[in-house]
N, C-alpha and C positions, 0 to 999 in steps of 0.2 A: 504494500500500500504506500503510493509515492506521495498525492496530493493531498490536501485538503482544499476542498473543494465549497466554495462561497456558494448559495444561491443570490435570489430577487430580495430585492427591498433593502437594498443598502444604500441609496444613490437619493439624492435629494432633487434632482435635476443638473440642470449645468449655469456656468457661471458667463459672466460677461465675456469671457474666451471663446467659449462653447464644450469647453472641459465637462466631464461628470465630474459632479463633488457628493463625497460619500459626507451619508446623514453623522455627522456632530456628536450626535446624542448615542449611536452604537459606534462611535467608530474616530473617538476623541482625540488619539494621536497620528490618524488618517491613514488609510488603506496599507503606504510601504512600509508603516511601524509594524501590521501583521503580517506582509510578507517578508519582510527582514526576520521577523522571531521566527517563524518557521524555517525560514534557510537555516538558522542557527542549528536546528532541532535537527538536520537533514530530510526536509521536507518539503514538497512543491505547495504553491497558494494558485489555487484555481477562481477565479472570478466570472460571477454571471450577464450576458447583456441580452440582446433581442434582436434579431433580422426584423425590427418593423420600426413603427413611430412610437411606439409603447411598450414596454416589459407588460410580460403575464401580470403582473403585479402593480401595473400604470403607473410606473418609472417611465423616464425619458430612455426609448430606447435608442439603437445605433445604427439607423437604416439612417441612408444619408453623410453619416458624422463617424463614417469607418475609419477611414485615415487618424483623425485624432482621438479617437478613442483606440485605437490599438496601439499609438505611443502615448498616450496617459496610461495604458497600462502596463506597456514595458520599461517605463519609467518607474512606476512604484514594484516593479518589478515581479510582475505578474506569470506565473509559468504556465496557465491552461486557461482555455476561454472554453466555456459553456455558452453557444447563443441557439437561442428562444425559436419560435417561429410566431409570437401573438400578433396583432395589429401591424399585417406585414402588407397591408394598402394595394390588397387584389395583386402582389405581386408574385402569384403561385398558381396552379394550374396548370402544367406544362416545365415538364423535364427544364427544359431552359430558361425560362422565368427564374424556378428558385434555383439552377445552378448559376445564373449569374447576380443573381442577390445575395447568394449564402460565397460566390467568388471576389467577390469587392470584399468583406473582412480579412478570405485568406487571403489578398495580394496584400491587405493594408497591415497583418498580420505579420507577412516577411519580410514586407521594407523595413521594418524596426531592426532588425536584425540578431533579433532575443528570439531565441525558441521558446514558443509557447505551442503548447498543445492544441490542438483547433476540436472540440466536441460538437459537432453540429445537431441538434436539436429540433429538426422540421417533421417529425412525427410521422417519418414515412410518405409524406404527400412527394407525388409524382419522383414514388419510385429513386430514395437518393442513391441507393446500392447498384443502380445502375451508374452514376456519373461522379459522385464523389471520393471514390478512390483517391482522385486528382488532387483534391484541393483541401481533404477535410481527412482528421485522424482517427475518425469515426463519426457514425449516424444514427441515431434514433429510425428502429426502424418501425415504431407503431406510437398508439396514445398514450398516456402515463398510465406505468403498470400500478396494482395495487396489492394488500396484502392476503390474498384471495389465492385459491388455487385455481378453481375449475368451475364457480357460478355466475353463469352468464350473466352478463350486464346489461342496459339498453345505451348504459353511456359509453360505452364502448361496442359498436354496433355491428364493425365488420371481425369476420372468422376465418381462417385457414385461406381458402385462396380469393376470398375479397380483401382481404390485407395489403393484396400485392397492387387493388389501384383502390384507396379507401377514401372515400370523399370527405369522411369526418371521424379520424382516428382517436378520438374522445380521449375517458379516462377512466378509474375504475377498471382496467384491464386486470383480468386473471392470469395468473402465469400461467396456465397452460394456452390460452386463448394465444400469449404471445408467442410460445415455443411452438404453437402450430400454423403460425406465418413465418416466422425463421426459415423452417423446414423448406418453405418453398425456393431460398435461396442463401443456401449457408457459402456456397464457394464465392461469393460475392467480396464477402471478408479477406482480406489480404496481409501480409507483414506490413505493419504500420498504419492500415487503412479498416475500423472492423466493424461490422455489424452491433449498434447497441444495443441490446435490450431493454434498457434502463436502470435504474438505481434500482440494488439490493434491499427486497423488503425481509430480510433474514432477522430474528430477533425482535421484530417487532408485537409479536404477539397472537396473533389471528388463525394462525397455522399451526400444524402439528410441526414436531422434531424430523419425524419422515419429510414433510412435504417442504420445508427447508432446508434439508440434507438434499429434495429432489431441485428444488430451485436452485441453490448453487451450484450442484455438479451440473449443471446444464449449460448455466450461464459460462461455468469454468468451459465444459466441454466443445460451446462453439464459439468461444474466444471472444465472449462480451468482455467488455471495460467491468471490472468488479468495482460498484462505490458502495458502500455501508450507509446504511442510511439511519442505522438507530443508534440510540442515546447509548456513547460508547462510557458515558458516565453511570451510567446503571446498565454492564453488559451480565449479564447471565453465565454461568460456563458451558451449559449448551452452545449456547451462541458462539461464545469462544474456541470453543471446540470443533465448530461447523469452519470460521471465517479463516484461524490458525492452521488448518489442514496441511500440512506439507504436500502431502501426497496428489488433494485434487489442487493447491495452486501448483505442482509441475507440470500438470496439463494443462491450465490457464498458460504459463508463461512459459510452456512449452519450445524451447528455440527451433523456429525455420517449420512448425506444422500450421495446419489449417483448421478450419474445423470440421466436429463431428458432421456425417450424413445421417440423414433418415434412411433406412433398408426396407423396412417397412411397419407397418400401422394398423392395426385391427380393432374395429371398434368390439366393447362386451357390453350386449342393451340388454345381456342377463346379468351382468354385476353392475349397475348404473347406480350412482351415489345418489343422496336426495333432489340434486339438481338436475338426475337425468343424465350427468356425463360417467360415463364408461368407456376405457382404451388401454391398447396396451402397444407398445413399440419398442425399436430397436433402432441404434444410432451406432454409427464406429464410424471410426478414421483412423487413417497414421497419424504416428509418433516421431521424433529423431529416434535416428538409431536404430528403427524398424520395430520399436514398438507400434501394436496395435491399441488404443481405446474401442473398450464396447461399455454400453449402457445400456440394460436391461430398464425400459420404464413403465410400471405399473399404475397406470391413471384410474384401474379396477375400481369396485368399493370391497375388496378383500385379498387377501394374502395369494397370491400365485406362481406358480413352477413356470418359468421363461426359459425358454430354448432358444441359444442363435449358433448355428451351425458355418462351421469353417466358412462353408462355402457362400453363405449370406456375409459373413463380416468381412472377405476381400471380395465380395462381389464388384465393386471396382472395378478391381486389380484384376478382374476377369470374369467375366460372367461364366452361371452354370457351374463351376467348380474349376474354371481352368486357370485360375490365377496360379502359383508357383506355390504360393505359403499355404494354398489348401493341404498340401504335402506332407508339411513339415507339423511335428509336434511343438506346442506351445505351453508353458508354464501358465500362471495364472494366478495372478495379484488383484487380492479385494482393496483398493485405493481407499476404503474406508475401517477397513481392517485393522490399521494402528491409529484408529480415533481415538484421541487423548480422552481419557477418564473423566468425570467430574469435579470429583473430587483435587485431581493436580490443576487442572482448569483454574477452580475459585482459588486456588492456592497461588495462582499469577495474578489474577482480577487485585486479590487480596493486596500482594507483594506490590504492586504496582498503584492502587490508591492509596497504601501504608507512607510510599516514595514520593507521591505526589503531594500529600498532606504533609509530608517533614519539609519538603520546598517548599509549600506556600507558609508555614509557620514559619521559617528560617528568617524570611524576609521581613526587613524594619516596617513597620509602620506607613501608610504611604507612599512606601517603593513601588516602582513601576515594574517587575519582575515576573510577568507571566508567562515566559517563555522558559526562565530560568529551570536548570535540569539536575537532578541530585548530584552532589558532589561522587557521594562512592555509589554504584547501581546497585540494585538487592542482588544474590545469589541466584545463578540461574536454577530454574525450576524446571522440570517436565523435560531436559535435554534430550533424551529420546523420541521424544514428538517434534523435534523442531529443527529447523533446517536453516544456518543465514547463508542468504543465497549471493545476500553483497559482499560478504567476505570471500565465499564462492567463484563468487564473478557470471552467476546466474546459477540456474536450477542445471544446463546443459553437464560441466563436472562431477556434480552427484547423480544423475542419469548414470554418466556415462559411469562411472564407480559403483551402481549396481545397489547406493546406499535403501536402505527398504524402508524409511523415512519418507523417503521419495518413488518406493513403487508401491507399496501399501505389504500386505500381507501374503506370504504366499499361500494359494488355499487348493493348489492341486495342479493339473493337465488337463489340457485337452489333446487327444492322439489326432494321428492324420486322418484326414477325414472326418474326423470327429465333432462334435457341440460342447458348446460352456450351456451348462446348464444350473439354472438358479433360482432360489426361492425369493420374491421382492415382496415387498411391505406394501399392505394397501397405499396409495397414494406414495410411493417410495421407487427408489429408484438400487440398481446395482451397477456398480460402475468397475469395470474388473482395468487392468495393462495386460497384453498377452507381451511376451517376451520368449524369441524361438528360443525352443534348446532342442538337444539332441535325444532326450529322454521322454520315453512315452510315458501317457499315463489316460486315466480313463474320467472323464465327468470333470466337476467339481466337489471337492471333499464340505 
């Protein structure tokens, strides 16, 4: 987790310049006093504006006043832009409408000459996955998700392949509503360029443990932007335990793969939950280093046996069975297998408000100090669940070293020719790494 990430409602409007000036009253020693504390911390400061004449939030937005609002923000030294699509003056419609409206921020973005991260935010209308590759480091590719699994909304209107041309991408979206417009176009996502999903509703509350365990391995698996969205001041160790994962962040930051595919989809309108929705699917891709990802996902309303056979998970790599690795025998790693306990969980939460309270006591009276970091850190906790990947030099060196931090659990074989075959949790998903070897074996233990 690089950034921290600002929304709407910071910004008072602009001044006799045409500058934005952030509100006074949240923001008293002005916008670079909290991007400076965070560089200190080793952390990116993300700031939010609007492709229109108004933020979602009826701020002054940045349609028009791109050029000086992208050096007032490289000036207080801003490292990721989030912009909007609200009050964007009929300028959308048509592929080229918003690609050349959401392209005036990125050009006015690179004259500064500061890398700032470009989040593009236009909710899917006219198809950005098709043209933003070019100019934007990611896209929103629907209406704002919610903390919701699978009960349809009216405010969120379109489904599965009405997503791909949605005339009103609302809000109140269910994760699955989202994950089954992804599906329509996961190779779209590129190194550097990716499909958003949206902000992380993990930990918020509304959901089971399963169906937050299925929301992130998802988001990990086709290479959404992961942002956190809940109060990391009251996190949970569930929660902890879900967002900490070594295992599924090496498939999020997977070096040099893509994301996961859909293989296929089967609705069950005899296990249908109380809103009617029932499915069950199967998603894989490669890995570096010839790892494979599969994700068994059970959208059921009860526990079920999921079978994906060799020859569906390189179906790719060859249809009918003729890819090469249909072949070869495969190991077989449960990525959720080394989930950190609860109980060491709260024992970091702990360790790390214990550290935070000695800092903010430490400081006089009236000091300005909120950025400031304990002098000695606590004692590391849970070293076996955790992975620094910046010491590392990414997740790619522990891959490559076979660390099981990073491939989760070994829980068997699958032979040539053979299926991973697995038991998923209602509303839960199973997320295995196949990793060849030369050693058969039979099923899943």
């Amino acid at each position: 987790y690089t950034y921290v990430v600002q929304d709407d409602c910071w910004s008072v409007g602009r001044n006799a310049s045409g500058a934005l000036t952030p509100d006074p009253s949240k923001f008293p020693h002005g916008i670079a006093y909290v991007a400076d504390g965070l560089h200190q911390m080793g952390l990116g400061f993300g700031i939010y504006s609007d492709a229109g004449a108004l933020t979602c939030g009826l701020r002054a937005g940045s349609l028009g006043y791109e050029t000086i609002d992208a050096q007032t923000w490289a000036a207080w030294g801003v490292d990721y832009l989030k912009y909007d699509n609200c009050f964007n003056e009929g300028q959308s419609g048509t592929p080229l409408l918003s690609y050349t409206r959401y392209n005036a921020m990125a050009r006015a973005l690179n004259a500064t000459g500061r890398p700032i991260l470009y989040s593009m935010c236009n909710w899917g209308e006219d198809a950005p996955w098709n043209w933003a590759q070019t100019i934007a480091n990611s896209w929103r590719i629907t209406g704002d998700s919610a903390d919701v699994f699978d009960r349809p909304d009216p405010a969120c209107p379109c489904s599965n392949e009405e997503g791909l041309d949605c005339k009103l991408p609302g809000f109140r979206c269910a994760i699955m509503n989202v994950l089954n417009k992804v599906a329509n176009f996961p190779s779209k996502g590129i190194t550097g360029a990716w499909n958003d999903l949206d902000i992380l509703q993990v930990g918020l509350g509304a959901m089971s443990d399963d169906e937050y365990l299925l929301h992130f391995s998802m988001w990990a698996a086709v290479k959404s932007p992961l942002i956190l969205g809940m109060d990391l001041s009251s996190l949970s160790p569930a929660t902890y335990s879900i967002i900490s994962n070594a295992a599924i962040l090496a498939v999020s930051q997977d070096p040099g793969s893509g994301s996961v595919f859909r293989i296929w989809r089967h609705a069950a309108p005899d296990d249908a939950d109380a809103y009617g929705q029932g499915e069950v699917s199967m998603w894989t891709g490669g890995l570096s280093g010839g790892d494979q990802l599969v994700v068994l996902l059970n959208a059921a309303n009860s526990s079920r046996e999921l079978s994906a056979s060799l020859e569906d998970i390189f179906w790719d790599d060859g249809p009918a069975g003729t890819a090469g690795q249909v072949a070869a025998a495969w190991d077989v790693y449960d990525v959720w297998g080394n989930r950190m306990d609860a109980d060491t969980a709260a024992q970091i939460i702990a360790a790390a408000q214990n550290s935070s309270s000695s800092s903010s006591s430490a400081a006089e009276p009236g000091a300005q100090a909120p950025f400031s970091a304990p002098a000695d850190p606590p004692p590391p906790i849970g070293a076996q669940y955790r992975y620094n990947a910046t010491a590392m030099g990414g997740y790619g060196p522990g891959l490559a070293q076979g660390l099981p931090v990073l491939l989760g659990k070994r829980v068997g074989a699958v032979p040539p020719r053979g299926a991973l075959n697995a038991t998923v949790p209602r509303h839960g998903v199973g997320v295995f790494r196949l990793r060849q070897n030369a050693s058969a074996g039979a099923g899943v233990e």
